[in-house]
VOSEDREN-699606 format. One line per field, with one value per residue (C-alpha): chain; residue number from 1; y, x, z; residue in one letter. Coordinates in Angstrom, 1 decimal. Layout:
<atoms>
unit = c(A / ...)
pos = c(NUM / ...)
v = c(Y / ...)
u = c(X / ...)
w = c(Z / ...)
code = c(a / ...)
</atoms>
This chain:
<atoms>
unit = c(A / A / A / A / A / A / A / A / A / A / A / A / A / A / A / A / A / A / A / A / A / A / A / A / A / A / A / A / A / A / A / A / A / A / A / A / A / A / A / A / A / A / A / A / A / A / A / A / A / A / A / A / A / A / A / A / A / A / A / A / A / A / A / A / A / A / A / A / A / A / A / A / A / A / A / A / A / A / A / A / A / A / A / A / A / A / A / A / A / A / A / A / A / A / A / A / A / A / A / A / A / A / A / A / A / A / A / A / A / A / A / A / A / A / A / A / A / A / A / A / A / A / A / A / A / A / A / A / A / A / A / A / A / A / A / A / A / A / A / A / A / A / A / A / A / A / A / A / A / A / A / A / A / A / A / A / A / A / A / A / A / A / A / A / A / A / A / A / A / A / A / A / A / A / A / A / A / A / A / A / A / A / A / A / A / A / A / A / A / A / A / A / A / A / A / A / A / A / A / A / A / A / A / A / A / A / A / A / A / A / A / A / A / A / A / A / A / A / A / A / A / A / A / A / A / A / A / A / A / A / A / A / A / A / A / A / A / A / A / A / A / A / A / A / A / A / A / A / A / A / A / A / A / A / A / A / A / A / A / A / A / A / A / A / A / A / A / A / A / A / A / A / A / A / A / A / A / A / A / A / A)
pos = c(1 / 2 / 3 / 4 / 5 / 6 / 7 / 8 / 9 / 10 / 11 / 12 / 13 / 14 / 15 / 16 / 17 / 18 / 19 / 20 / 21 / 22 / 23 / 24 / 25 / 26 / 27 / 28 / 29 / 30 / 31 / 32 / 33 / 34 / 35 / 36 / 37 / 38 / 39 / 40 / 41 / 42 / 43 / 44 / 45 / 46 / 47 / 48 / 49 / 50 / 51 / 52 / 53 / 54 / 55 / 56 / 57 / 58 / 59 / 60 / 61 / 62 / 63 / 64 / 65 / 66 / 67 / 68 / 69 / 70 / 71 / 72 / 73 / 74 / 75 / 76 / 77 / 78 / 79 / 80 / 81 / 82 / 83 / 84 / 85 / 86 / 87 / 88 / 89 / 90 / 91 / 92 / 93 / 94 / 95 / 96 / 97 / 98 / 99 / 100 / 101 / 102 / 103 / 104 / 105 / 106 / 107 / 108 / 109 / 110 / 111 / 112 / 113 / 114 / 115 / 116 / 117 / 118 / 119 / 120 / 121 / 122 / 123 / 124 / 125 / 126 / 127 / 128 / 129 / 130 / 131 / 132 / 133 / 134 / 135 / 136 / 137 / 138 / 139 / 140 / 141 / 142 / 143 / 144 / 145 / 146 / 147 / 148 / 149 / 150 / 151 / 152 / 153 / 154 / 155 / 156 / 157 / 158 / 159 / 160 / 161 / 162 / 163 / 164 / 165 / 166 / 167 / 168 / 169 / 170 / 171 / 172 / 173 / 174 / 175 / 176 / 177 / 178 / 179 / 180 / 181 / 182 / 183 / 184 / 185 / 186 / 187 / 188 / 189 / 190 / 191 / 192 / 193 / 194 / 195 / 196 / 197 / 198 / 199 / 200 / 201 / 202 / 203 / 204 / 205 / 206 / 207 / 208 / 209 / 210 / 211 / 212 / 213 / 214 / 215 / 216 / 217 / 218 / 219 / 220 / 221 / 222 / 223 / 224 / 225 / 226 / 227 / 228 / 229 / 230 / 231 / 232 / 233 / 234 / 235 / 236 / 237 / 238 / 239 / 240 / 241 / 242 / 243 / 244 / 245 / 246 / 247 / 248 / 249 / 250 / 251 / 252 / 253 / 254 / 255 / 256 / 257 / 258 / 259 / 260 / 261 / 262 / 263 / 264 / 265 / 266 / 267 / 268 / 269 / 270 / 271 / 272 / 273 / 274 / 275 / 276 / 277 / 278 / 279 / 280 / 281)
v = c(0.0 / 2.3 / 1.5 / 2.4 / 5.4 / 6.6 / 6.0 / 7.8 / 11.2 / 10.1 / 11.0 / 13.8 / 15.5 / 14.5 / 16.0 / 19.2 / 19.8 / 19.3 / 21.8 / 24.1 / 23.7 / 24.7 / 27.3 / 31.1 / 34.4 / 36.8 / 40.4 / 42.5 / 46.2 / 49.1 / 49.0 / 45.6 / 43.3 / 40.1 / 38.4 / 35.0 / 34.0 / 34.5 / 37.6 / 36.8 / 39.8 / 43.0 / 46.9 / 50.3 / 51.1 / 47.7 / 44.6 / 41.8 / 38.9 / 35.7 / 35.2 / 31.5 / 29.0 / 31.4 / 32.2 / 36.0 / 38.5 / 41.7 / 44.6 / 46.6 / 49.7 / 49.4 / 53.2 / 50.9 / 47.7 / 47.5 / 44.1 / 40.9 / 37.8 / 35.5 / 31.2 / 31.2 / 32.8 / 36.0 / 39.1 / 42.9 / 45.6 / 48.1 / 50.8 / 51.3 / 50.8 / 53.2 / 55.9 / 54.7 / 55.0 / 52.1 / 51.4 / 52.9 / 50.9 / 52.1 / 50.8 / 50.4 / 53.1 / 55.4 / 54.6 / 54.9 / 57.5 / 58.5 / 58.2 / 58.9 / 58.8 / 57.3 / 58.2 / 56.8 / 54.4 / 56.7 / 54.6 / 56.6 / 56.4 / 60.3 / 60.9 / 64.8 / 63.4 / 62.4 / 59.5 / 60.1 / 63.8 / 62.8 / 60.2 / 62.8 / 65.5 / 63.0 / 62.2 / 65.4 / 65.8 / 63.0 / 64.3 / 67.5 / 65.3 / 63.8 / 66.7 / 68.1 / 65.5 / 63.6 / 64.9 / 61.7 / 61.1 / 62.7 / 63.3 / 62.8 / 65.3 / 64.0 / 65.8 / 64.1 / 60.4 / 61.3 / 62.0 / 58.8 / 56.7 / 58.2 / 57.7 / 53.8 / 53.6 / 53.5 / 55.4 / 55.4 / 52.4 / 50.1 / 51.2 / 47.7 / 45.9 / 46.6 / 45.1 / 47.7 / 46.1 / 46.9 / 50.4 / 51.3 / 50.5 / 52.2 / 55.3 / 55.5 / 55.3 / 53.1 / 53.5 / 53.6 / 55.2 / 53.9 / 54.7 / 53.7 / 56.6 / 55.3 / 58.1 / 57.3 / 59.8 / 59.0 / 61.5 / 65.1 / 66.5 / 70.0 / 72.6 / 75.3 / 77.1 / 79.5 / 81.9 / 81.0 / 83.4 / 82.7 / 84.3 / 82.9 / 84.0 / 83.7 / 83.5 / 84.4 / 85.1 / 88.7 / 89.3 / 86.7 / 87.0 / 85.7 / 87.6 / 87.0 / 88.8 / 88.4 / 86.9 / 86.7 / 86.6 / 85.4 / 82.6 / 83.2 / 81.4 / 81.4 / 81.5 / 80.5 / 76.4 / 74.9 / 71.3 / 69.4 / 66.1 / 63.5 / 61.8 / 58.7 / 58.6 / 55.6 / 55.8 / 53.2 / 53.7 / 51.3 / 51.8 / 49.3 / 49.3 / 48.5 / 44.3 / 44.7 / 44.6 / 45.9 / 48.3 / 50.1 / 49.2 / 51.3 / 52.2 / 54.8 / 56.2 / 59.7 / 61.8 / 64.2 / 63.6 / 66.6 / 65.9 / 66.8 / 65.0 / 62.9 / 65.7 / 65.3 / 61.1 / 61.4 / 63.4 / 61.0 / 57.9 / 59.5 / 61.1 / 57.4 / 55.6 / 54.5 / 57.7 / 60.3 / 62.7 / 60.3 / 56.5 / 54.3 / 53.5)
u = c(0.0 / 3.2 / 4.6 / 1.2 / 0.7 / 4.5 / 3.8 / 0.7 / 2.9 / 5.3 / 3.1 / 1.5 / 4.5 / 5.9 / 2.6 / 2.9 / 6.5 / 5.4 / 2.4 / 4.8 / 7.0 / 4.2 / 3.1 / 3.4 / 3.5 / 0.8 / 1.2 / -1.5 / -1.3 / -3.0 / -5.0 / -6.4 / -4.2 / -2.8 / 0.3 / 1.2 / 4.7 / 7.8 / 9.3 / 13.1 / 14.3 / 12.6 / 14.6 / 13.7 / 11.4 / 10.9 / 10.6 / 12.2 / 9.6 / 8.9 / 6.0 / 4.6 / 5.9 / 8.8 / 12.2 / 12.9 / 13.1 / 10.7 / 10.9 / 7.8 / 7.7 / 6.4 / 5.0 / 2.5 / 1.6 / -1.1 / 0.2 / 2.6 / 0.7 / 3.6 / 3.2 / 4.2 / 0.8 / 2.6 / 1.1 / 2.7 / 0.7 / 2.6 / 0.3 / -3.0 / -5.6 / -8.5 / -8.5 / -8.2 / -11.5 / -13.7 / -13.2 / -16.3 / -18.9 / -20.6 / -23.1 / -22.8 / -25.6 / -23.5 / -20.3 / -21.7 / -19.7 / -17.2 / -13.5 / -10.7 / -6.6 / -4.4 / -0.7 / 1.9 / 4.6 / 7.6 / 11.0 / 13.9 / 17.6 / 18.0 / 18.6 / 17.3 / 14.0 / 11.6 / 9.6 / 6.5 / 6.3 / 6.6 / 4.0 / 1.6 / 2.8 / 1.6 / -1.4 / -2.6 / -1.2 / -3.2 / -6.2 / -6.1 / -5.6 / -8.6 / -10.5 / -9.5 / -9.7 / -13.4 / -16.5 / -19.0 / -17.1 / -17.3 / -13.9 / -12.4 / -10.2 / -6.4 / -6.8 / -10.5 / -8.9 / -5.2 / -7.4 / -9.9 / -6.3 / -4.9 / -7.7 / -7.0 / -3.4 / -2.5 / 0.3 / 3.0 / 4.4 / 1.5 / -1.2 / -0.9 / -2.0 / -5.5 / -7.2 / -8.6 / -12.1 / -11.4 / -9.7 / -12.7 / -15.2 / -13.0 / -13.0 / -16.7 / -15.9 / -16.7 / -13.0 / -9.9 / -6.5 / -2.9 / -0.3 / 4.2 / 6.7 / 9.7 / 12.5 / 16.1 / 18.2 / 20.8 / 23.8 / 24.4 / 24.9 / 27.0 / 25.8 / 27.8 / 31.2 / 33.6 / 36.0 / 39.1 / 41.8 / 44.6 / 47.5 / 49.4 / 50.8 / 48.9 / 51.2 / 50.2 / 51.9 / 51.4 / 53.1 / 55.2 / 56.3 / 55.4 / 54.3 / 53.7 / 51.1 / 50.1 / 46.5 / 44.8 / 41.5 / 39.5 / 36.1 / 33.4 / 30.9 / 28.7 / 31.1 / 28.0 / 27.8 / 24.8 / 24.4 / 21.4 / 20.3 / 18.6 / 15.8 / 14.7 / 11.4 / 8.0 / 4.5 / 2.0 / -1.2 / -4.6 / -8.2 / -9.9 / -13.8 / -15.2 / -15.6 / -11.6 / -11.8 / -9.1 / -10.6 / -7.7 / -4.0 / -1.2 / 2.5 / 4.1 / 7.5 / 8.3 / 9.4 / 11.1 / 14.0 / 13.3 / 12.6 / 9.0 / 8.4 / 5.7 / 3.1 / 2.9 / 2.6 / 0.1 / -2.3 / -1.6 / -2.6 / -5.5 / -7.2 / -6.8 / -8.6 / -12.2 / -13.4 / -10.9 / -11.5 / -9.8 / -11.0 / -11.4 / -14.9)
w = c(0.0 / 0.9 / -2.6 / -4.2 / -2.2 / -3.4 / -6.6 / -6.8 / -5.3 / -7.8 / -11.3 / -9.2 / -8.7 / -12.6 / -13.8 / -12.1 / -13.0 / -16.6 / -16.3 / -14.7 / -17.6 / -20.3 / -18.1 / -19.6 / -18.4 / -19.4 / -20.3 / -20.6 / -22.5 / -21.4 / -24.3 / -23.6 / -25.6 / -23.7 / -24.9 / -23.7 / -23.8 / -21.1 / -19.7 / -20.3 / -18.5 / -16.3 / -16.7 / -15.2 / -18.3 / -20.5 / -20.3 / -22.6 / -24.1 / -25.9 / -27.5 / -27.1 / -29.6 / -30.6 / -30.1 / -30.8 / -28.1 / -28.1 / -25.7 / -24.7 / -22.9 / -19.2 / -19.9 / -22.2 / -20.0 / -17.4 / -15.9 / -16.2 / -14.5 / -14.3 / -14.8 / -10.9 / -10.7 / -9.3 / -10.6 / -11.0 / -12.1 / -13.7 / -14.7 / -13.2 / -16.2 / -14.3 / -16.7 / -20.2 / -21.8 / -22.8 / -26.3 / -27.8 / -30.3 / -33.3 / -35.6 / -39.3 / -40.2 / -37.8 / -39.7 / -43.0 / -45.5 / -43.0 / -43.8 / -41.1 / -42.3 / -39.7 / -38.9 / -41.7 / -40.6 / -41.6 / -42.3 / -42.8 / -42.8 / -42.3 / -38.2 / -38.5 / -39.3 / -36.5 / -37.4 / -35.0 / -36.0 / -39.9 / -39.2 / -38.2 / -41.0 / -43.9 / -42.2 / -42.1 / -45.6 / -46.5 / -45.1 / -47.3 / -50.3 / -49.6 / -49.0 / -51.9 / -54.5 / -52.9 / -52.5 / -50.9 / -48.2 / -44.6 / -43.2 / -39.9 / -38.9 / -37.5 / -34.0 / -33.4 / -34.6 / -33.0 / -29.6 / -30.4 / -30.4 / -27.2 / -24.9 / -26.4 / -25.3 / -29.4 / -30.1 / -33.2 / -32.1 / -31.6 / -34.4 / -35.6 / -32.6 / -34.1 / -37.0 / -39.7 / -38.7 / -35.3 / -36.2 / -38.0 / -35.2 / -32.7 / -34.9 / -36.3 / -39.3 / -42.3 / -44.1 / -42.7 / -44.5 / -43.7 / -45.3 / -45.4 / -46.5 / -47.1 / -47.3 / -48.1 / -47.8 / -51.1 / -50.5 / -52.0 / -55.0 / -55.4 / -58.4 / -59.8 / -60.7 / -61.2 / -63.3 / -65.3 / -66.6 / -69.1 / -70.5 / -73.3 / -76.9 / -80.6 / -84.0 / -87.1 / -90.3 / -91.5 / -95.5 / -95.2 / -91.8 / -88.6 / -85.8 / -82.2 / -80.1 / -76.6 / -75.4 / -72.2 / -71.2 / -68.5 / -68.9 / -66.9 / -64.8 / -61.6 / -58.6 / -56.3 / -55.7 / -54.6 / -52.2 / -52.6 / -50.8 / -52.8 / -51.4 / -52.5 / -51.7 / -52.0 / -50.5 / -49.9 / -49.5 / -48.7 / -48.0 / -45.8 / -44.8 / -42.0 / -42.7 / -42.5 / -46.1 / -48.6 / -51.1 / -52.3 / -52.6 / -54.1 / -54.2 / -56.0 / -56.0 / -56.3 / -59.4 / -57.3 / -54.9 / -52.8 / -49.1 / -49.7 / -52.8 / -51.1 / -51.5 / -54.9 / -54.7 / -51.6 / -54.2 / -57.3 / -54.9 / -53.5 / -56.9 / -58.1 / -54.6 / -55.3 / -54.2 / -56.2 / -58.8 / -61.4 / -59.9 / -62.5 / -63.7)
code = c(x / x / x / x / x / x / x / x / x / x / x / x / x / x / x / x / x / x / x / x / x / x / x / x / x / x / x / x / x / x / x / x / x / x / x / x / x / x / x / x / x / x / x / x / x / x / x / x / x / x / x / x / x / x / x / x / x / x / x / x / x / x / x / x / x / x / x / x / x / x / x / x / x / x / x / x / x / x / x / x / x / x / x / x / x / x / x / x / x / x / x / x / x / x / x / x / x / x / x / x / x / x / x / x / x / x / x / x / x / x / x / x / x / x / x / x / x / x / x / x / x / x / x / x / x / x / x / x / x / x / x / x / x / x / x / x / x / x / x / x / x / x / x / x / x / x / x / x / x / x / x / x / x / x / x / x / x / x / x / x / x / x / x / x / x / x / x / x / x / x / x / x / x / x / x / x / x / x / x / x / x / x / x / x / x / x / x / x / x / x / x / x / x / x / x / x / x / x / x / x / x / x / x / x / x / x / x / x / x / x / x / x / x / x / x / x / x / x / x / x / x / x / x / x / x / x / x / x / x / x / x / x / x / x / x / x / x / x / x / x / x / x / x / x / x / x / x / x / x / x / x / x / x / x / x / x / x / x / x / x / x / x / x / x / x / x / x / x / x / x / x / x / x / x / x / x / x / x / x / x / x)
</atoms>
């Protein structure tokens, strides 16, 4: 009966070691999103983590986590969650016609560019395309859906933690804009130049004989030299409705290599969406 007993404490204590083992830890984001996996590693402001099933380490901001419920069944709250808003509803009819453009993912390699701040300057450049170039749509303006975001916890660096569908529901509105600028800075180029004088001697023959004269003279040309950086520069834009659809999906790179030569890309993408001045019939 001992030796039964034993063994029965035996598989009980194998099977909790093993349920231990597959245990995970449990991270759940200030905007509601829980991520199973393991917390590798805990700093001041981050945290390091592996999502279940794979091997590649992510870091997350604690400024952006509510709490970390660990497999020991430990849990830390990091940041209070009372005052984030509920995430609000809307219905279809309510949606209907209404079109909101959110922040671009803006890659760069050029350090004097913010990537947050350009983010937000093509949005709104986006949103005057489409002002400007539609005419069925209501629009959304970028400080009512940059606000709508916020009170979500969604910031530049998380946008894709929700699903068009779920962007579109979150926002009122029945189509949702995102849009990629990708800006490569491809070095300098250097316009202009300047004078050139010369001396030397001209022969000629005169009756006969030859004669040498003096020459001099001097070639002239702008002195003032000019640097320009070349930019390198594509956009991509897509539509989705509000069934998480995809309505409208483009790329186009610019003509210009001026810093701002997306301006003129954002309003060739946009008069060519479903809803522009030049869609296609």
């Amino acid at each position: 009966m001992d030796t039964l007993l034993k063994k029965i404490l035996f598989f009980i204590i194998i099977l909790c070691s093993v349920a231990t083992s597959f245990a995970q830890d449990r991270v759940t984001m200030l905007n509601g999103e829980k991520r199973e996996g393991k917390v590798v590693s805990v700093k001041d402001d981050a945290i390091k983590f592996v999502y279940k099933g794979e091997t590649l380490e992510y870091e997350f901001k604690k400024s952006q986590i509510n709490k970390i419920e660990f497999a020991s069944g430990r849990t830390e709250v990091v940041n209070n969650s009372v005052g984030l808003a509920a995430a609000p509803t809307s219905t279809a009819a309510e949606r209907k016609g209404r079109i909101a453009v959110l922040p671009y993912t803006f890659i760069t390699n050029e350090t004097a560019l913010n990537p947050e701040a350009m983010g937000k300057q093509l949005q709104t450049d986006t949103y005057n395309a489409v002002k400007a170039n539609t005419s069925s749509l209501q629009l959304q303006d970028p400080i009512t859906t940059n606000s709508l975001l916020a009170r979500q916890g969604l910031t530049h660096a998380n946008l894709n933690t929700k699903t068009p569908q779920e962007m579109a529901t979150l926002l009122g509105v029945e189509y949702v804009v995102y849009g990629i600028a990708n800006v490569t800075n491809k070095g300098t180029s250097t316009y202009g130049s300047g004078s050139t004088t010369y001396n030397g001697k001209e022969t000629e023959k005169k009756e006969g004989r030859k004669e040498t004269t003096k020459a001099s003279g001097t070639t002239y040309s702008s002195n003032n030299a000019t640097v320009l950086t070349n930019y390198d520069t594509k956009i991509d834009l897509s539509f989705f409705n509000d069934q998480g659809t995809s309505i409208y999906s483009e790329s186009r790179k610019a003509f210009g290599s001026g810093a701002d030569a997306y301006h003129a890309t954002i309003n060739y993408l946009i008069k060519r969406c479903p809803f522009g001045t030049k869609a296609k019939n």
